[in-house]
C-alpha positions as CSV (number, residue, x, y, z in Angstrom):
1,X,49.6,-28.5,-16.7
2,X,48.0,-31.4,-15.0
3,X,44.9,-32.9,-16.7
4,X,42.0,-33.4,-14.9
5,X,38.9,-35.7,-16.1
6,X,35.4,-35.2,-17.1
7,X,33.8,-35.8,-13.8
8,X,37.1,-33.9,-11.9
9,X,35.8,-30.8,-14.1
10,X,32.1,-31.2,-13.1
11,X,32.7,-31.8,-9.8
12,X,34.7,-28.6,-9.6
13,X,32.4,-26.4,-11.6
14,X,29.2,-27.3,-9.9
15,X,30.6,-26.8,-6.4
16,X,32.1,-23.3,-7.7
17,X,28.8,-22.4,-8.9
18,X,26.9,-23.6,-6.1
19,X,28.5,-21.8,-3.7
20,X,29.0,-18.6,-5.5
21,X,25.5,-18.1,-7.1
22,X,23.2,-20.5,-5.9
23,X,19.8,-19.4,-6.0
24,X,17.5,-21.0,-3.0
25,X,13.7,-21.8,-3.1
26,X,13.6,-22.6,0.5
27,X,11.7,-20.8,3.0
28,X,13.5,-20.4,6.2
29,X,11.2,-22.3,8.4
30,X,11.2,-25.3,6.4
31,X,14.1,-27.0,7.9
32,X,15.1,-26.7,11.3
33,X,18.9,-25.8,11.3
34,X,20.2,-27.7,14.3
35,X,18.1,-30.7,14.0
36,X,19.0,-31.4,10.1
37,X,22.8,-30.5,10.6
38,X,25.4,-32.8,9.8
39,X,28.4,-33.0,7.6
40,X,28.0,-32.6,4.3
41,X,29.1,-35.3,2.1
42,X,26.1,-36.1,-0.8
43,X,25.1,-33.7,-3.2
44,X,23.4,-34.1,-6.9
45,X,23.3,-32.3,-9.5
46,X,21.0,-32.1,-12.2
47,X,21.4,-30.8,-16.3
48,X,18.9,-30.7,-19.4
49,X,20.8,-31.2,-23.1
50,X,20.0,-32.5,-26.4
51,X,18.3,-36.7,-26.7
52,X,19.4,-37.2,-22.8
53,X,17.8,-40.3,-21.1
54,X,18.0,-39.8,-17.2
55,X,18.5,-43.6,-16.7
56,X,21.9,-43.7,-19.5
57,X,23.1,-40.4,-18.6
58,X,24.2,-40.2,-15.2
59,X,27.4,-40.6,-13.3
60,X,28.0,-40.7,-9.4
61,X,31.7,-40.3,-8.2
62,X,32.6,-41.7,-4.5
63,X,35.3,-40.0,-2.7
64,X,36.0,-40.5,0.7
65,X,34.6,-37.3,2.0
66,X,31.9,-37.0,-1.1
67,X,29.0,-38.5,-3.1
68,X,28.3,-36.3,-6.1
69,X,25.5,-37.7,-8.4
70,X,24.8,-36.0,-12.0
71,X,22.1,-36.5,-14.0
72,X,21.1,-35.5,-17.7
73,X,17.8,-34.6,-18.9
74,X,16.3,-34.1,-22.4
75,X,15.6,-30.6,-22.7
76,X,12.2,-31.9,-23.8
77,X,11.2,-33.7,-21.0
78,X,11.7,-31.2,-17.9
79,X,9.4,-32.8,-15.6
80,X,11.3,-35.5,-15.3
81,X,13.7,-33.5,-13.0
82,X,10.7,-34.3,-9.8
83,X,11.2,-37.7,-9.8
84,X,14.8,-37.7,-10.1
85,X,15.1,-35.1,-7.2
86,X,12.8,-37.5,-5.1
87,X,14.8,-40.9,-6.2
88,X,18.2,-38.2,-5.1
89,X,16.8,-37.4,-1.8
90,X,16.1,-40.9,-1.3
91,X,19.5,-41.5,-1.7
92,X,21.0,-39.0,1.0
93,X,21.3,-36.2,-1.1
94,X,21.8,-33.1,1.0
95,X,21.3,-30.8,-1.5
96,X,20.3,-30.1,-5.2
97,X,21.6,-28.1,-8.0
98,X,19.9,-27.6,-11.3
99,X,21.0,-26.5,-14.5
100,X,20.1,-22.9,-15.2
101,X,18.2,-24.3,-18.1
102,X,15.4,-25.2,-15.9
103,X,15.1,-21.3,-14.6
104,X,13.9,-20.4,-10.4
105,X,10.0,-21.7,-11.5
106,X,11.4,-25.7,-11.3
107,X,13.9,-24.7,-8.6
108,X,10.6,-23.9,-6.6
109,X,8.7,-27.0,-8.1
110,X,11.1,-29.3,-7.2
111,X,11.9,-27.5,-3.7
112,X,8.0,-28.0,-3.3
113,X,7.8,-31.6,-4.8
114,X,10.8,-32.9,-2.1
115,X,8.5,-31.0,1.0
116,X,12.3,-28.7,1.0
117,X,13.4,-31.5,2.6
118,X,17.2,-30.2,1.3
119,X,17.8,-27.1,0.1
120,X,17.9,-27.1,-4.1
121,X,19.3,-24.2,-6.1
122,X,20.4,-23.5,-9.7
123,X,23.8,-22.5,-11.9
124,X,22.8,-19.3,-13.9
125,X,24.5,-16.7,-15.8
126,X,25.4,-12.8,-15.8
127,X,23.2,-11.0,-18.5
128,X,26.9,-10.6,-20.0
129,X,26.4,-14.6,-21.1
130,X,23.0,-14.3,-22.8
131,X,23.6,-13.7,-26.4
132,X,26.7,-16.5,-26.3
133,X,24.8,-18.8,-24.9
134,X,21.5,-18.4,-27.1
135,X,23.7,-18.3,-30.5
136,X,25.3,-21.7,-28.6
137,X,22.2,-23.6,-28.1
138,X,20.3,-21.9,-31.3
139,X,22.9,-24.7,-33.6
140,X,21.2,-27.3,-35.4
Protein backbone atom coordinates (compact mmCIF):
# COMPACT_ATOMS: atom_id res chain seq x y z
CA UNK A 1 0.00 0.00 0.00
CA UNK A 2 1.30 3.31 -0.95
CA UNK A 3 1.79 5.91 1.78
CA UNK A 4 0.50 9.04 1.47
CA UNK A 5 1.48 12.30 3.70
CA UNK A 6 -0.08 14.39 6.18
CA UNK A 7 -1.22 17.15 4.01
CA UNK A 8 -2.01 14.26 0.98
CA UNK A 9 -4.57 12.89 3.74
CA UNK A 10 -6.07 16.43 4.52
CA UNK A 11 -6.25 17.41 1.28
CA UNK A 12 -8.24 14.35 0.41
CA UNK A 13 -10.47 14.32 3.47
CA UNK A 14 -11.53 17.92 3.32
CA UNK A 15 -12.43 17.79 -0.40
CA UNK A 16 -14.41 14.34 0.40
CA UNK A 17 -16.18 16.11 3.02
CA UNK A 18 -16.83 19.20 1.24
CA UNK A 19 -18.38 17.91 -1.45
CA UNK A 20 -20.45 15.23 0.28
CA UNK A 21 -21.87 17.16 3.27
CA UNK A 22 -21.10 20.61 3.07
CA UNK A 23 -23.42 22.75 4.77
CA UNK A 24 -23.91 26.43 2.95
CA UNK A 25 -24.70 29.80 4.71
CA UNK A 26 -25.16 31.51 1.45
CA UNK A 27 -28.23 33.02 0.31
CA UNK A 28 -28.76 32.56 -3.38
CA UNK A 29 -28.74 36.03 -4.40
CA UNK A 30 -25.54 36.84 -2.92
CA UNK A 31 -23.34 35.95 -5.70
CA UNK A 32 -24.17 36.17 -9.11
CA UNK A 33 -23.41 32.73 -10.81
CA UNK A 34 -22.07 33.69 -14.27
CA UNK A 35 -20.28 36.78 -13.24
CA UNK A 36 -18.19 34.99 -10.25
CA UNK A 37 -17.54 31.77 -12.36
CA UNK A 38 -14.18 30.62 -13.02
CA UNK A 39 -12.14 27.58 -12.44
CA UNK A 40 -11.70 26.44 -9.27
CA UNK A 41 -8.27 26.21 -8.00
CA UNK A 42 -7.94 27.99 -4.13
CA UNK A 43 -9.72 26.64 -1.37
CA UNK A 44 -8.97 26.98 2.64
CA UNK A 45 -9.84 25.18 5.19
CA UNK A 46 -10.14 26.02 8.65
CA UNK A 47 -9.87 23.58 12.13
CA UNK A 48 -10.07 24.40 16.04
CA UNK A 49 -7.84 21.86 18.46
CA UNK A 50 -6.04 21.95 21.62
CA UNK A 51 -3.08 25.38 22.28
CA UNK A 52 -3.34 26.09 18.31
CA UNK A 53 -1.84 29.50 17.19
CA UNK A 54 -3.28 30.43 13.76
CA UNK A 55 0.09 32.12 12.72
CA UNK A 56 2.36 28.55 13.72
CA UNK A 57 -0.27 26.22 12.58
CA UNK A 58 -0.97 26.42 9.14
CA UNK A 59 0.15 24.78 5.99
CA UNK A 60 -0.60 25.73 2.23
CA UNK A 61 0.18 23.00 -0.47
CA UNK A 62 0.66 24.30 -4.35
CA UNK A 63 -0.21 21.99 -6.99
CA UNK A 64 -0.53 22.85 -10.31
CA UNK A 65 -4.28 22.84 -10.61
CA UNK A 66 -4.70 23.76 -6.59
CA UNK A 67 -4.00 26.07 -3.64
CA UNK A 68 -5.28 24.45 -0.51
CA UNK A 69 -4.59 26.60 2.75
CA UNK A 70 -5.26 24.98 6.32
CA UNK A 71 -5.36 26.70 9.31
CA UNK A 72 -5.53 25.71 13.17
CA UNK A 73 -7.40 27.45 15.75
CA UNK A 74 -7.40 27.11 19.60
CA UNK A 75 -10.58 25.84 20.54
CA UNK A 76 -10.56 28.76 22.83
CA UNK A 77 -10.23 31.49 20.70
CA UNK A 78 -13.13 30.90 17.90
CA UNK A 79 -13.40 34.30 16.78
CA UNK A 80 -10.28 34.25 15.41
CA UNK A 81 -11.75 32.18 12.42
CA UNK A 82 -13.27 36.04 10.87
CA UNK A 83 -10.10 37.41 10.40
CA UNK A 84 -8.54 34.44 9.01
CA UNK A 85 -11.48 33.86 6.57
CA UNK A 86 -10.96 37.68 5.52
CA UNK A 87 -6.92 37.37 5.30
CA UNK A 88 -8.16 33.81 3.01
CA UNK A 89 -10.42 35.65 0.75
CA UNK A 90 -7.80 38.12 0.35
CA UNK A 91 -5.76 35.53 -0.85
CA UNK A 92 -8.06 34.09 -3.79
CA UNK A 93 -9.82 31.70 -1.71
CA UNK A 94 -12.87 30.44 -3.62
CA UNK A 95 -14.32 28.86 -0.89
CA UNK A 96 -14.27 27.96 2.84
CA UNK A 97 -14.57 25.03 4.97
CA UNK A 98 -14.77 24.90 8.64
CA UNK A 99 -14.27 22.39 11.10
CA UNK A 100 -17.57 20.98 12.44
CA UNK A 101 -16.32 22.16 15.77
CA UNK A 102 -17.32 25.70 15.01
CA UNK A 103 -21.21 24.36 14.34
CA UNK A 104 -23.72 26.36 11.26
CA UNK A 105 -23.88 29.66 13.83
CA UNK A 106 -19.97 30.71 12.67
CA UNK A 107 -20.53 29.17 9.24
CA UNK A 108 -23.22 32.04 9.05
CA UNK A 109 -20.86 34.57 10.92
CA UNK A 110 -18.18 34.12 8.90
CA UNK A 111 -20.40 33.91 5.52
CA UNK A 112 -21.72 37.33 6.86
CA UNK A 113 -18.25 38.76 7.98
CA UNK A 114 -16.72 37.99 4.19
CA UNK A 115 -20.22 39.91 2.58
CA UNK A 116 -20.61 35.83 1.05
CA UNK A 117 -18.20 36.91 -1.09
CA UNK A 118 -17.35 32.80 -1.48
CA UNK A 119 -19.44 30.28 -0.43
CA UNK A 120 -18.13 28.72 3.21
CA UNK A 121 -19.45 25.47 4.65
CA UNK A 122 -18.53 23.04 7.39
CA UNK A 123 -17.33 19.11 7.89
CA UNK A 124 -19.90 17.54 10.37
CA UNK A 125 -20.93 14.23 11.58
CA UNK A 126 -23.87 11.57 11.55
CA UNK A 127 -25.46 11.41 15.06
CA UNK A 128 -23.89 7.79 14.74
CA UNK A 129 -20.36 9.75 15.64
CA UNK A 130 -21.51 11.72 18.64
CA UNK A 131 -20.71 9.72 21.67
CA UNK A 132 -17.04 8.64 19.96
CA UNK A 133 -16.30 11.87 19.35
CA UNK A 134 -17.35 13.47 22.76
CA UNK A 135 -15.46 10.47 24.85
CA UNK A 136 -12.47 11.64 22.12
CA UNK A 137 -12.28 15.14 22.93
CA UNK A 138 -13.59 14.66 26.80
CA UNK A 139 -9.45 13.21 27.35
CA UNK A 140 -7.38 15.23 29.54
Amino acid sequence: MKKISLGQFVLAFVLFNFFSASVWAMPETAIPIKEKAMRFNNFSYIFLGPGLDPDKDRQKIITDNLTFTTVGIDFKNKEQVIDIAKEMVANGAQMIELCGGFGPIWITKVSKAINYQVPVGGVFYGPEARKPLLDLLSQP
